[in-house]
N, C-alpha and C positions, 0 to 999 in steps of 0.2 A: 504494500500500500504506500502510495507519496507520502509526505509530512502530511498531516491535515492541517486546516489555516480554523479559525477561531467560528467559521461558520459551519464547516464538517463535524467539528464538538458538540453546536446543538443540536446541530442536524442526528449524530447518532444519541444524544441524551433522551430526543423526543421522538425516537423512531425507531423502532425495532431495526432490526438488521435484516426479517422478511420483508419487511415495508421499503427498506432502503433500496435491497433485489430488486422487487417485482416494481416499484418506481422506476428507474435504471432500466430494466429489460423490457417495459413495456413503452418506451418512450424511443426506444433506438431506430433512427430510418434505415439499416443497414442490418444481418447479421455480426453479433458482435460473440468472442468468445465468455468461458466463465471468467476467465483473469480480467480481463477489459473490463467486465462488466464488477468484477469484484473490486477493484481498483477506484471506478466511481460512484460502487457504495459505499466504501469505507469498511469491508470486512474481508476476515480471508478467504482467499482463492476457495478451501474446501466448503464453507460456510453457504457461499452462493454455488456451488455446484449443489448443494444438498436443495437447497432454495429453487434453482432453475427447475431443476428435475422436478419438485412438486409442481410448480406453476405449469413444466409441460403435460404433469399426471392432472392438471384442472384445467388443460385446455387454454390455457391463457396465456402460452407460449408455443411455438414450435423449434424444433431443433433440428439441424442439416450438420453434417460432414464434410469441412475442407481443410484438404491436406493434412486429414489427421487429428483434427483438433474440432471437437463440437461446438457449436457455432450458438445463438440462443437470437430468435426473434417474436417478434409479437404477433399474435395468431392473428388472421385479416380478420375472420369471424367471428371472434371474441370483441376486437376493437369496434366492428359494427356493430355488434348487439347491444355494447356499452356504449356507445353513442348513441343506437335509438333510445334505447333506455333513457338516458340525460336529456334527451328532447322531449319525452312524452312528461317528465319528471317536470320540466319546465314550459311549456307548453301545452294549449288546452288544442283541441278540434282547429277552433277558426284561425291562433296563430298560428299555426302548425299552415295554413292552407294561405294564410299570409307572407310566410316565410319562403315559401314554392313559390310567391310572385317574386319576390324581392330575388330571389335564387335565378329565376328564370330572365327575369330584367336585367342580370347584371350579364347573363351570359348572351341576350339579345344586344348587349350595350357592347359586346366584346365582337360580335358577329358585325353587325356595323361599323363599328370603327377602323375595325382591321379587312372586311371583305373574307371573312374567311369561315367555313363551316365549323371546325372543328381546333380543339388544341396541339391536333398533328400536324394541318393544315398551317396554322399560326408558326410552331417548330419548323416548316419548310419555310416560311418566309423570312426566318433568324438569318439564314445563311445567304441571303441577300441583300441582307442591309450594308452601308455605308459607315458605319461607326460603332463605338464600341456599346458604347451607351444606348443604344438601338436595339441592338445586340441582344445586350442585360435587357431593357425593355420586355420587348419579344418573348423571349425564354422566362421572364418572370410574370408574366400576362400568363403567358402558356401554361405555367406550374400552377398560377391563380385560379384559371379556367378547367383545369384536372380536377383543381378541390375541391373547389363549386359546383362542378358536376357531379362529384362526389358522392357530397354532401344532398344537394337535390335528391339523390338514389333513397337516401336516406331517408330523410323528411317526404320522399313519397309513400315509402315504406310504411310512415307511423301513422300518415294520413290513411291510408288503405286500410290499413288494419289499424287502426286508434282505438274501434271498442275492445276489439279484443285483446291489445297488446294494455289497455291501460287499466281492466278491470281490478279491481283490487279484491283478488283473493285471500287473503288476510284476513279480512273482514266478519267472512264464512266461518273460518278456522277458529 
């Protein structure tokens, strides 16, 4: 583990060392391995392999093989289901069918300005531009328009099914 700085101290006084893992491993854009990931939780190497391995036995990781060394990334389908979740938690019916405009506007705002259908479409016109900063532009419109569609995926999802994703079974029990 590096030196820790004065923020890694509370960071482990008020947080378990699975919460640290499964923070860390569920946040990575990339496969990362156990060391990497142990490293930026602040516990040892063995400590988060014990830790990975549960959160892959709960589905809320998955794990690959390169060159020998297991790798640790966060399950798509786990991340989606906890994002509908957090929308239906915050969100009633009509925002939810609100949000699909504002989602949809932004990506009609993106088709317009650029002439272009798609955010692969938009990634083709990067490599014609003039500047660098065009460039950056481009490819960062393009990553925006991924998310946004993304997310739209989502927020149709909750819409579609809202009674039934939101009923509260608890209630019963």
């Amino acid at each position: 583990m590096s030196d820790p700085g004065p923020g890694i101290e509370a960071w482990k006084e008020h947080t378990s060392a699975f919460d640290r893992v499964q923070s860390i491993a569920s946040t990575v854009s990339q496969p990362r391995s156990a060391s990497v990931i142990a490293d930026e939780a602040a516990v040892a190497e063995n400590t988060a392999r014990d830790h990975l391995e549960r959160l892959v036995d709960l589905n809320v990781l998955l794990k690959s093989e390169r060159a020998g060394t297991t790798h640790y990334m966060p399950d798509p389908l786990h991340t989606r289901m906890q994002t509908l979740r957090e929308l239906l938690d915050r969100y009633d019916h009509d925002e939810l069918v609100q949000l699909k405009a504002d989602l949809q506007s932004e990506i009609e705002g993106w088709r317009e300005e650029y002439g272009v259908d798609s955010p692969v479409d938009l990634r083709d016109r990067a490599a014609d531009t003039e500047t660098a900063e065009q460039t950056r532009e481009i490819r960062t419109t393009a990553s925006d328009w991924e998310l946004v569609a993304y997310r739209l995926t989502i927020v149709e999802d909750a819409i579609e099914n809202y009674r039934t994703y939101s009923q509260d079974f608890r209630a019963s029990a």
